[in-house]
VEXDREN-2710 file (C-alpha; in Angstrom, 1 decimal):
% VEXDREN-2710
k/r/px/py/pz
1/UNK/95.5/71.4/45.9
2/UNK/93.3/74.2/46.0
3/UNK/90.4/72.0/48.5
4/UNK/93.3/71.2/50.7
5/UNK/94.5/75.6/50.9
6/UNK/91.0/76.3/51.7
7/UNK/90.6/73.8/54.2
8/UNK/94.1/74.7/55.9
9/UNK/92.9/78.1/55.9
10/UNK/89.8/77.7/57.7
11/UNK/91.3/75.8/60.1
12/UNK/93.6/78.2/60.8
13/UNK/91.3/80.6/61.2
14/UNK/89.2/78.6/63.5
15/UNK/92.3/78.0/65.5
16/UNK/93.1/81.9/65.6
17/UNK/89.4/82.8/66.5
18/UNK/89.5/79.6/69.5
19/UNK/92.7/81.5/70.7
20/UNK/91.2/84.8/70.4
21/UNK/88.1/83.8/72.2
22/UNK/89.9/82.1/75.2
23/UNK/92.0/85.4/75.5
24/UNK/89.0/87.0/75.9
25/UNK/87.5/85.3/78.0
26/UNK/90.6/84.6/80.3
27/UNK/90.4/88.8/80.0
28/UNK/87.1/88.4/81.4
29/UNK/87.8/86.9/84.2
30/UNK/90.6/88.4/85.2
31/UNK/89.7/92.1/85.0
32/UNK/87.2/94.9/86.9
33/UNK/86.5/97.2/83.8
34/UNK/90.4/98.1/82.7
35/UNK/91.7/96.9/85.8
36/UNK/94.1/93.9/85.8
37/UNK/92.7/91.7/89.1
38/UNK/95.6/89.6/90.4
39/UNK/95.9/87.2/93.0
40/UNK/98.2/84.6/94.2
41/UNK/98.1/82.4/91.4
42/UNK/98.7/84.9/88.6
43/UNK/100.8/87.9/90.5
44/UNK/104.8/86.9/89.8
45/UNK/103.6/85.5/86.0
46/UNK/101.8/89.2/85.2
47/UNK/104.1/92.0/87.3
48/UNK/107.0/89.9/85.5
49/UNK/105.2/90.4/82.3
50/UNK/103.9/93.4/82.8
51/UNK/107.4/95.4/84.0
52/UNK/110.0/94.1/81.1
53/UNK/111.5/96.3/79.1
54/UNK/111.7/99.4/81.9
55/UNK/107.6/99.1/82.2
56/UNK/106.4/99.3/85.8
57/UNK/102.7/98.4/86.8
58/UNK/100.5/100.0/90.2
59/UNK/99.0/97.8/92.1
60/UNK/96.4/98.6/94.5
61/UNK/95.8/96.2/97.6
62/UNK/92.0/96.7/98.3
63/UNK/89.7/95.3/100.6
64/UNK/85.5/95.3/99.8
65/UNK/85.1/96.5/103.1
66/UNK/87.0/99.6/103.4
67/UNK/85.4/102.9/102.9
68/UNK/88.4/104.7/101.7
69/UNK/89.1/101.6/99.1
70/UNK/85.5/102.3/97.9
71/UNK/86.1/106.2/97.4
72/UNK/89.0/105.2/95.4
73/UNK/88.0/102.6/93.3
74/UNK/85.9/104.7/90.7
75/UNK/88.7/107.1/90.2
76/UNK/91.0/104.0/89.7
77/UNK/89.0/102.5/87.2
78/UNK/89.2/105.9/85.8
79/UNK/93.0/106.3/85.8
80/UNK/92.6/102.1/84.2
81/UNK/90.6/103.0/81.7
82/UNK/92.6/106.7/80.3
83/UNK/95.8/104.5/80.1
84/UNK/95.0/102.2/78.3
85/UNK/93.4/103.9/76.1
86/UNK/96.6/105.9/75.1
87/UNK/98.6/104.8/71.7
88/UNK/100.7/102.6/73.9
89/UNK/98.0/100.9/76.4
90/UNK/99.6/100.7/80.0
91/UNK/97.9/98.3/82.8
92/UNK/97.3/98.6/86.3
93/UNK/96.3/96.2/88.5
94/UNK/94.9/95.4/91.9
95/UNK/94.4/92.6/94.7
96/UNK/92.0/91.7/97.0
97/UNK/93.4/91.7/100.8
98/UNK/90.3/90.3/101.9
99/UNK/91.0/87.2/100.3
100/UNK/92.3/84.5/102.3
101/UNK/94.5/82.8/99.5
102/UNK/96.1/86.4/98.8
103/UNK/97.6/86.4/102.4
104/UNK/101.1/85.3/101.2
105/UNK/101.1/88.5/98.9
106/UNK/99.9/90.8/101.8
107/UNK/103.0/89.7/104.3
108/UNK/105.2/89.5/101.1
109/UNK/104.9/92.9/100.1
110/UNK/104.2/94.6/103.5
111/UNK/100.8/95.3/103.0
112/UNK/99.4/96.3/106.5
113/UNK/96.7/98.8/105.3
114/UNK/94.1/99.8/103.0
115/UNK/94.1/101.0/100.2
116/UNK/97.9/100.5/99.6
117/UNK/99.3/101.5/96.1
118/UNK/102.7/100.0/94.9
119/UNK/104.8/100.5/91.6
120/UNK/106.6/97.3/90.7
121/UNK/109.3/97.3/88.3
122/UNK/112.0/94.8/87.2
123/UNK/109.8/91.7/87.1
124/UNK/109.0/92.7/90.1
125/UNK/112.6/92.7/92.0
126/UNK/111.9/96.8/92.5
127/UNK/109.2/98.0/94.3
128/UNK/108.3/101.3/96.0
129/UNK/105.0/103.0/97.4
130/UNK/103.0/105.4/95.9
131/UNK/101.7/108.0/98.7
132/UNK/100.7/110.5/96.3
133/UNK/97.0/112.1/95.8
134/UNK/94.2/109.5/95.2
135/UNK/93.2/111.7/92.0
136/UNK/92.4/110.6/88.4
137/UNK/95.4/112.5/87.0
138/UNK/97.9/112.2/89.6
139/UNK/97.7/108.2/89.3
140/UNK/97.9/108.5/85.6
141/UNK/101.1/111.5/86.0
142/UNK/102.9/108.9/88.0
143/UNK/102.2/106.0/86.2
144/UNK/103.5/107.2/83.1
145/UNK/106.6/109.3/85.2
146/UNK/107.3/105.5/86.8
147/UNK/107.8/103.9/83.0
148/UNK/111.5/103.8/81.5
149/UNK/114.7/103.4/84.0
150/UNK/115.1/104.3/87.4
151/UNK/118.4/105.5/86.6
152/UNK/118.9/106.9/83.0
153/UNK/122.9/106.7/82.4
154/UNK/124.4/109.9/80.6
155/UNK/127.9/110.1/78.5
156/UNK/127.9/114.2/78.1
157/UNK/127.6/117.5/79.5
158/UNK/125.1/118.3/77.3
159/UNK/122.6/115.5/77.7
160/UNK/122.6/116.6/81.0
161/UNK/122.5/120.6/80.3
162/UNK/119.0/118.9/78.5
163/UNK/117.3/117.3/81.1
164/UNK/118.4/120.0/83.6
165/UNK/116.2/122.5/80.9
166/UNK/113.8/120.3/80.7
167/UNK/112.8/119.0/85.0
168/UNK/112.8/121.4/87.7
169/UNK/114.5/118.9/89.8
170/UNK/117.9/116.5/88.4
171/UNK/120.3/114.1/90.1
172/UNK/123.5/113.3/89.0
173/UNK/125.4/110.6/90.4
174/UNK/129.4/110.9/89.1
175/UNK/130.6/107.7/89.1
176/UNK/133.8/105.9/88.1
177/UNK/134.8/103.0/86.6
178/UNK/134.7/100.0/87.9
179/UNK/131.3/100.1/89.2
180/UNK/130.1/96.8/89.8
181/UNK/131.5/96.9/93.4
182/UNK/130.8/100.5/94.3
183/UNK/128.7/100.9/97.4
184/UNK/128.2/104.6/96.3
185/UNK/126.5/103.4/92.8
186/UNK/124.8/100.7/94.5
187/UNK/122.8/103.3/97.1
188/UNK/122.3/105.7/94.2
189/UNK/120.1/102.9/92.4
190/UNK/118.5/102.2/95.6
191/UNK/117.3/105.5/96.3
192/UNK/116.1/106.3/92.8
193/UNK/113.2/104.3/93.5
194/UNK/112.1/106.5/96.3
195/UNK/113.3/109.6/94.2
196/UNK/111.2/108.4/91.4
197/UNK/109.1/110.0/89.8
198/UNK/109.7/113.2/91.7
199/UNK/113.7/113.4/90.8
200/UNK/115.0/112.9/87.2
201/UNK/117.9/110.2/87.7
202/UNK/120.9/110.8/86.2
203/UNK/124.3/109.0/86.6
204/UNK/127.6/108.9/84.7
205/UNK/131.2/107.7/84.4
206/UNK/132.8/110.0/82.4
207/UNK/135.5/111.8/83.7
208/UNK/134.8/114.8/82.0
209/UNK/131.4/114.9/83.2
210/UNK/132.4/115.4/86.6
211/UNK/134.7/117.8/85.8
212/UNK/132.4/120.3/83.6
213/UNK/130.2/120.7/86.5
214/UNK/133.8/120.6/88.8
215/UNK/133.1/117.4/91.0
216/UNK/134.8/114.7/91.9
217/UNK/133.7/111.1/92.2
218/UNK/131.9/109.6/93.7
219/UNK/129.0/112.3/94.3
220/UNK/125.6/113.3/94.3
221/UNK/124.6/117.2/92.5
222/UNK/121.1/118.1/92.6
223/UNK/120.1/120.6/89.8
224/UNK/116.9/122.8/91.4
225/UNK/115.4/125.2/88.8
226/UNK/112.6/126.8/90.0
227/UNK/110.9/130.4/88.9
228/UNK/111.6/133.2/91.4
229/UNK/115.0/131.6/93.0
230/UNK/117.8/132.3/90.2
231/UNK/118.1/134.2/87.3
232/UNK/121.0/134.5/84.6
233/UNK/121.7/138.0/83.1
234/UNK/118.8/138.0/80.4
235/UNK/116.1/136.8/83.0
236/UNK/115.6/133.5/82.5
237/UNK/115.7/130.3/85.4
238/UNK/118.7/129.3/86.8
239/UNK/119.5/126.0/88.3
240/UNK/120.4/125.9/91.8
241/UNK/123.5/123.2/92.1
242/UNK/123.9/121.7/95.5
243/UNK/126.6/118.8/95.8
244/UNK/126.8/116.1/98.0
245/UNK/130.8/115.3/98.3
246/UNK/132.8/112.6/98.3
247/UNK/133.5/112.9/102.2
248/UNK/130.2/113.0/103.2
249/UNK/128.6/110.6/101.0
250/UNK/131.1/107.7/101.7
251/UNK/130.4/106.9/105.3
252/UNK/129.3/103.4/107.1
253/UNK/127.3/100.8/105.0
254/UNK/125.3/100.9/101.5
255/UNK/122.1/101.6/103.5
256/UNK/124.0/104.4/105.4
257/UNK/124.6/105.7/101.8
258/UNK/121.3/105.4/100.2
259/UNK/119.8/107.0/103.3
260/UNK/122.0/110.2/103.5
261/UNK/121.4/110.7/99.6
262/UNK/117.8/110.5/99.9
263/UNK/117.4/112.7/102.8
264/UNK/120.3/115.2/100.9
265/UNK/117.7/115.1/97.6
266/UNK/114.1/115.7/99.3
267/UNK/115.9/118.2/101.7
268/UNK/117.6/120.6/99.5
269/UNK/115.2/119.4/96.1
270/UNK/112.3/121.7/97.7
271/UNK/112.4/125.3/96.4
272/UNK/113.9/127.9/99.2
273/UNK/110.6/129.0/99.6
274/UNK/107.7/126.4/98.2
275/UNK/104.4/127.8/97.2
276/UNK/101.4/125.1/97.8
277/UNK/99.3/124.2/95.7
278/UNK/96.5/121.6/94.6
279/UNK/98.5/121.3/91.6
280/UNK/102.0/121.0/92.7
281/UNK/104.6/118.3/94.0
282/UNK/105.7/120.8/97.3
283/UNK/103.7/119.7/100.0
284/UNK/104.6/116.3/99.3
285/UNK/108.4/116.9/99.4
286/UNK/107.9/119.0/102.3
287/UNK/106.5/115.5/104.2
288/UNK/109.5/113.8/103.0
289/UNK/111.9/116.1/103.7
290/UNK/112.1/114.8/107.4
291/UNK/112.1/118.4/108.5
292/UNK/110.1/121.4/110.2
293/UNK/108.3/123.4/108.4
294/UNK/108.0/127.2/109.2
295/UNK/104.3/128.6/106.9
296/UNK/102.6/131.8/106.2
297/UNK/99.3/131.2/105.6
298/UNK/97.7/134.1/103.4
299/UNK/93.9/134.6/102.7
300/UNK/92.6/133.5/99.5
301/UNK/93.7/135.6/96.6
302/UNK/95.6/137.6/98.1
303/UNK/98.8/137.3/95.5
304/UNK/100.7/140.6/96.9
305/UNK/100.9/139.2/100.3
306/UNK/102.0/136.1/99.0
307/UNK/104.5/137.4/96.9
308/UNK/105.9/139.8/99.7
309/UNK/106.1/136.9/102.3
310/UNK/107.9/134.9/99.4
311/UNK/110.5/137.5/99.2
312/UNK/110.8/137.3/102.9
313/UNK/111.2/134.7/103.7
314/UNK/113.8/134.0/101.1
315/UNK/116.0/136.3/103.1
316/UNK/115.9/133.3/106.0
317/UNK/115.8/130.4/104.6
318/UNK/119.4/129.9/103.4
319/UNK/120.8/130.4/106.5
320/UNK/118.4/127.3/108.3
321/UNK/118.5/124.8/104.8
322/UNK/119.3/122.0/107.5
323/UNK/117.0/123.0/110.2
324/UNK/113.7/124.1/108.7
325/UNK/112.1/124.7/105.6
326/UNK/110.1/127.1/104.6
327/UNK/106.4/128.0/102.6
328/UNK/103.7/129.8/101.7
329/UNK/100.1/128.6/101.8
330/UNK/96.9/130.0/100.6
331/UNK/93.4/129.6/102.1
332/UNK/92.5/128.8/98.5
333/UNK/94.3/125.5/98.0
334/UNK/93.9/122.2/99.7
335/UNK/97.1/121.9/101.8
336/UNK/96.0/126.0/103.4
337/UNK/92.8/124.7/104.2
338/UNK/94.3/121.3/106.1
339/UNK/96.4/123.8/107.8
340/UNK/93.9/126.3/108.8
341/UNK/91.8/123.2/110.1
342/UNK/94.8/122.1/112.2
343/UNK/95.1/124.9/113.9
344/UNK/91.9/126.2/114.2
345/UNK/92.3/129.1/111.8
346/UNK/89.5/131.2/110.2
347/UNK/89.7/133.3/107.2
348/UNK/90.3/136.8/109.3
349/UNK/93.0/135.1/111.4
350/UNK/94.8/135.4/108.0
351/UNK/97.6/136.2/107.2
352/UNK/99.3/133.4/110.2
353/UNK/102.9/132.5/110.7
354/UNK/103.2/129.0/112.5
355/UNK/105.3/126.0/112.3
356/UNK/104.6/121.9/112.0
357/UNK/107.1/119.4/112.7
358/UNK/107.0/116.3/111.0
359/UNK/105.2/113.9/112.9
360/UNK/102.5/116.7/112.8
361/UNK/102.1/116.2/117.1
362/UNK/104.2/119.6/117.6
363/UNK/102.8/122.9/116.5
364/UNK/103.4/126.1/117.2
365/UNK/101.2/129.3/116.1
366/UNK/102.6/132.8/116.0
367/UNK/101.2/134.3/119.0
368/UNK/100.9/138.1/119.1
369/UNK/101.1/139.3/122.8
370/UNK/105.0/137.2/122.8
371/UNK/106.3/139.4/120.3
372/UNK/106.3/143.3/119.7
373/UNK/105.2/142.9/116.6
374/UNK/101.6/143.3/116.4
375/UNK/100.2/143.6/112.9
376/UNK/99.0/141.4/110.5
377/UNK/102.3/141.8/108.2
378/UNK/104.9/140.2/109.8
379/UNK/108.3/142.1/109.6
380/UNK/111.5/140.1/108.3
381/UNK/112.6/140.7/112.1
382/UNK/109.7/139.3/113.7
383/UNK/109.7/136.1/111.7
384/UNK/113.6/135.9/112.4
385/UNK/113.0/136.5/115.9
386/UNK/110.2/133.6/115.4
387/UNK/112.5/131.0/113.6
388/UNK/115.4/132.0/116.6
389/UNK/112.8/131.4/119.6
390/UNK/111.3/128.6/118.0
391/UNK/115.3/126.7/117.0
392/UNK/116.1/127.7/121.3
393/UNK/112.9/125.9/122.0
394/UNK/111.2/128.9/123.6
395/UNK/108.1/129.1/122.0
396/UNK/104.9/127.1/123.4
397/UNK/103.3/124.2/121.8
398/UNK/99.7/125.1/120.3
399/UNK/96.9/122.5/120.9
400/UNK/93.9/122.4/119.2
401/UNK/90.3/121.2/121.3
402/UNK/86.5/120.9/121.6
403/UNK/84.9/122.4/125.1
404/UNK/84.8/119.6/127.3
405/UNK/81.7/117.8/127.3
406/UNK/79.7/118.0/130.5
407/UNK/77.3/115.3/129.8
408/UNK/78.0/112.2/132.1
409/UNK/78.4/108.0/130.8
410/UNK/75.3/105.9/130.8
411/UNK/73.9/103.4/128.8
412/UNK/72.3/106.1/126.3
413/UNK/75.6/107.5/126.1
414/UNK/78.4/104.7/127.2
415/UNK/81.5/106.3/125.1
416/UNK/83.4/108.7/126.9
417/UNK/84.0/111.6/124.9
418/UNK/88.1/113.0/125.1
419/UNK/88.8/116.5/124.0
420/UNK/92.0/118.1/123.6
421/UNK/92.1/119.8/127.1
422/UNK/91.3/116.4/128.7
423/UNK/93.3/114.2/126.5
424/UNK/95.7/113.7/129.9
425/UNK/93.3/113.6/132.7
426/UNK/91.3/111.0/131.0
427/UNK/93.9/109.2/128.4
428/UNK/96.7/108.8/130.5
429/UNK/94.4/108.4/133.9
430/UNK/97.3/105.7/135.1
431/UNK/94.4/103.3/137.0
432/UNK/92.2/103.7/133.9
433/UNK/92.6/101.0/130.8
434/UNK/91.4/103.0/127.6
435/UNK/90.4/101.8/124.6
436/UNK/90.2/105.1/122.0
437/UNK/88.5/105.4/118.6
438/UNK/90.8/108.3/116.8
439/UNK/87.9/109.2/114.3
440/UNK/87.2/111.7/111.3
441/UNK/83.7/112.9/111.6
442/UNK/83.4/113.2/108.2
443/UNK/85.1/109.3/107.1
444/UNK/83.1/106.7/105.8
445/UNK/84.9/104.1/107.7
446/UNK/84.1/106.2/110.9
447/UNK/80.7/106.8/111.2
448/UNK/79.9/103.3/109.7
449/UNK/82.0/102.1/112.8
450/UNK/79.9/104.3/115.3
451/UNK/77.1/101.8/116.5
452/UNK/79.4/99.0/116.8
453/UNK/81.5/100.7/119.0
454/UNK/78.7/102.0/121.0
455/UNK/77.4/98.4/121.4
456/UNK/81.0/97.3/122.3
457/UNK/80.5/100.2/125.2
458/UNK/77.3/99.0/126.3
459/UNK/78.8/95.1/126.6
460/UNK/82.1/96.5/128.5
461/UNK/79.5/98.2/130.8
462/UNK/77.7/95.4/131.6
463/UNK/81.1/93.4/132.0
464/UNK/82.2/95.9/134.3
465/UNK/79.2/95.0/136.6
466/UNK/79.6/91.3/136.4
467/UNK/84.0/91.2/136.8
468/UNK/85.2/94.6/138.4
469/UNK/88.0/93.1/138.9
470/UNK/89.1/92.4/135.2
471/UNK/86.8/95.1/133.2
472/UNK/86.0/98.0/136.1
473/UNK/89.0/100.1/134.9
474/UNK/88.1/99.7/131.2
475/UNK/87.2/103.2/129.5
476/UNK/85.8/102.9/125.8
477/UNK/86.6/106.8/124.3
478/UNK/86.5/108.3/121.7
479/UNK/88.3/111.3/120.1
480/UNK/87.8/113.8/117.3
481/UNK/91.1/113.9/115.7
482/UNK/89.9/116.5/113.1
483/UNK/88.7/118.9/115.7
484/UNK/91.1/118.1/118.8
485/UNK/95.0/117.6/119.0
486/UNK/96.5/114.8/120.5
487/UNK/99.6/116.0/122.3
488/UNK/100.9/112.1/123.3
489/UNK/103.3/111.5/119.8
490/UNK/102.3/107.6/120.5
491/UNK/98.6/108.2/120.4
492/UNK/97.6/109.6/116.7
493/UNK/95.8/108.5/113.3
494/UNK/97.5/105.9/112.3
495/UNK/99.5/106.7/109.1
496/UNK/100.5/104.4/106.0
497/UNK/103.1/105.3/103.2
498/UNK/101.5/109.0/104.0
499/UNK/97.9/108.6/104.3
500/UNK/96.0/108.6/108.0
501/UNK/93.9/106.0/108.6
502/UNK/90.6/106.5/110.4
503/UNK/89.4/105.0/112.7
504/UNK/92.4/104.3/114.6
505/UNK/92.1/102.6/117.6
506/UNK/94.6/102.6/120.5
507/UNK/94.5/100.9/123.6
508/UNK/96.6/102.7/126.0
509/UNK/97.3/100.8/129.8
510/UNK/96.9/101.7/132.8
511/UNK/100.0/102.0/135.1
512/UNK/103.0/101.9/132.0
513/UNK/100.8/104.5/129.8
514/UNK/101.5/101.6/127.2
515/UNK/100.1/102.2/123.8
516/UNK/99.6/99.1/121.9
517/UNK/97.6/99.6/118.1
518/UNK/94.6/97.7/116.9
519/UNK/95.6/95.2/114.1
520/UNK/95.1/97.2/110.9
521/UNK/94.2/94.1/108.9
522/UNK/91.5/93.2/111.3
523/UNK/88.0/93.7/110.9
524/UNK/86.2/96.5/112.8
525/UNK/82.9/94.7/113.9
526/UNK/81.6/94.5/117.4
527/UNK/83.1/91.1/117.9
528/UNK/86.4/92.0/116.2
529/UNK/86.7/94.8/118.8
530/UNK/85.3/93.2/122.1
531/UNK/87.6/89.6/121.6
532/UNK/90.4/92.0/121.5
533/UNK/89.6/94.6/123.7
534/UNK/89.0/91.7/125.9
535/UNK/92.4/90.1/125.4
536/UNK/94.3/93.2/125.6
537/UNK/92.8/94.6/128.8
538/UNK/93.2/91.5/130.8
539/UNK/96.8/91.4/130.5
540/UNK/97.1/95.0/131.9
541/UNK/94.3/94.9/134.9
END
């Protein structure tokens, strides 16, 4: 009848808007603004949910206590809220380390620092870090890169002639048939999650694939098309092809596999000669790369320079792809200035020629008075004689330091302060235990630790006076690591999925020179420090 319609459409309406309103609410709960909060009752059933379909979801691991969680949470609300507003609304999430009932998570996914970013995909089964910039639009750029497949399977020459025209950095994996048991295919797919977002991943298994681009399977061939490296006969880019062959590709296990093609992608992936920017993916690929880096570092704005040490050093790199990379920085950007800083540069030291190895310990500056080149444009033969001496292991290592202070311990002043120049003498003292606060002057985290790790100075003082024989070799330091290098490799800002923490603290023991790290996941309070400190030290007086 028409009562009973009405009725069953007002229920049914009532039922929609009860639904509606728990969604909402359950939405409520279980969000900060546009962020997705997870824990360990809801983080399989949402990542599952949330990464079907090709989809993959960031989450950050936080903690309320970290200072460089809370510079990063407003611009990751940001990045929350400009994705989902998009046509298609994509989620990201985050968990809270600090929570006790999150702690299976934390060991699951080797969480061991904060703020820790991770891209899930699969349903979860794929995961890989982010270690990108902590910036509004670089989260959203890699969210959005991250969607779709790691590997995006191709049947044509010209599909790939596309994607070639269309990234500035392509993999192809030529494959054959069958591939379920292929170790080759099986490493590819492994390393396109740390190649992701950075490297469009390609793979086929069609014969004639491999053959139009005149490789055999299995392989890997990187297409690099950058400005200023190649150029066909009517000007425009050219891709650079570099192939990783069968015979050097098929050696010892999968993970031997996967390794070798990542390290062959981020190696030879990097333009000849990179140019840094703020804007750009180089200085990143540089990290990865695993190798030295040789830079010119050129005042700000001064394009000729830059372009003429471009063209230079283009004329060397080739012949050292496997031993050292090569770029050009600018005072202007970001990744100039953290060079200048590391090395103590000014503006009118400009233009400088140096080289950083990877782990950042070993630097070496361009030093005037070794060469007989003198002016401030280096000649192609003076850096060639550069990259030579530095290759032979001839050049001397640069290290950056403060004067030495000259004021002397008391309780007004209980932390001893370690400079550069007296890193060894005091540091690796072998009857001296020393606990050291690797700080950034300028890091939240740091200066809020400052009076708690001058109180734990005072109490080892006083402990010192009471048991000589357990704390009277106990030295509680402290180190600029912004202003002052570190030359022990053991003894540096800690660093997770490419970001340094600060403060690091290292205890380093007496007799061995043992270096042994303060647990990352642990609290920095006085008492955090002074039960450990206290633990530690005992076992090495």
């Amino acid at each position: 009848s028409f009562l009973k319609r009405i009725m069953s459409t007002f229920a049914m309406q009532t039922f929609a808007c009860i639904v509606l309103s728990l969604l909402l609410a359950s939405n409520s709960e279980g969000s900060d603004g546009d962020v997705l909060v997870l824990n360990e009752g809801n983080f399989d059933i949402e990542v599952a949910r949330l990464t079907q379909d090709d989809a993959a979801l960031m989450v950050e691991f936080y903690t309320p206590w970290c200072g460089h969680c809370k510079v990063l949470e407003p611009k990751y609300k940001t990045a929350a809220t400009k994705l989902m507003h998009r046509d298609k609304p994509i989620r990201i999430a985050k968990v809270d380390g600090s929570n006790a009932q999150n702690q299976r998570l934390l060991s699951k996914h080797d969480v061991t620092a904060y703020p820790t970013i991770k891209v899930f995909k699969s349903g979860g089964r794929a995961v890989f870090d982010y270690d990108g910039p902590r910036e509004v639009e670089a989260l959203v750029d890699h969210v959005l890169a991250s969607q779709g497949p790691l590997v995006q399977e191709v049947g044509s020459e010209a599909q790939v002639r596309d994607m070639i025209a269309a990234s500035q950095r392509v993999a192809l994996f030529v494959g054959e048939e069958p591939r379920d048991d292929s170790l080759t295919w099986k490493a590819y797919k492994s390393a396109a999650s740390e190649m992701k977002p950075d490297f469009v991943m390609l793979a086929t298994f069609e014969a004639a694939v491999g053959t139009a681009f005149d490789v055999k399977a299995p392989t890997v061939v990187l297409f690099a098309s950058y400005a200023h490296e190649v150029k066909n006969s009517v000007g425009h880019v050219k891709e650079r092809v570099e192939v990783l062959p069968p015979d050097a590709l098929m050696q010892g296990s999968q993970i031997g596999m996967e390794k070798r093609i990542v390290s062959f992608l981020f190696r030879r992936g990097v333009p000849l000669v990179s140019l840094l920017s703020d804007s750009s993916s180089n200085p990143k690929l540089l990290a990865k790369s695993g190798l030295p880096v040789l830079y010119v570092v050129v005042p700000a704005y001064d394009f000729t320079r830059r372009d003429m040490y471009r063209n230079r050093l283009s004329k060397v790199s080739p012949t050292y792809r496997d031993k050292l990379l090569f770029a050009v920085a600018s005072s202007k950007e970001l990744e100039g200035q953290q060079i200048m800083k590391q090395f103590g540069l000014s503006e009118g030291s400009l233009p400088a020629l140096l080289v950083r190895n990877p782990d950042e310990v070993s630097k070496f500056l361009f030093n005037r008075t070794e060469f007989t080149d003198t002016t401030f444009n280096f000649k192609l033969a003076t850096i060639k004689d550069f990259v030579k001496a530095y290759l032979a292991n001839n050049l001397v290592k640069y290290l950056k330091s403060e004067p030495a202070p000259t004021e002397k311990l008391s309780d007004e002043n209980p932390v001893q302060v370690v400079v550069g120049s007296t890193f060894d003498s005091i540091v690796l003292d072998k009857s001296k235990n020393v606990l050291l606060n690797l700080y950034h002057p300028t890091c939240h985290s740091s200066k809020d630790l400052e009076p708690d790790y001058k109180e734990v100075a005072l109490e080892i003082r006083k402990l010192a006076l009471s048991y000589p024989e357990r704390y009277g070799n106990l030295v509680i330091a402290k180190m600029d690591i912004i202003a002052n290098d570190s030359p022990h490799p053991a003894v540096q800002a800690q660093i997770y999925k490419g970001s340094a923490l600060y403060p690091t603290l290292k205890f380093i023991s007496a007799g061995s020179n043992k270096v042994i790290d303060f647990p990352a996941t642990t609290g920095k309070s006085k008492a955090d420090i002074l039960n450990w400190i206290k633990k530690t030290s005992i076992q090495y007086s």
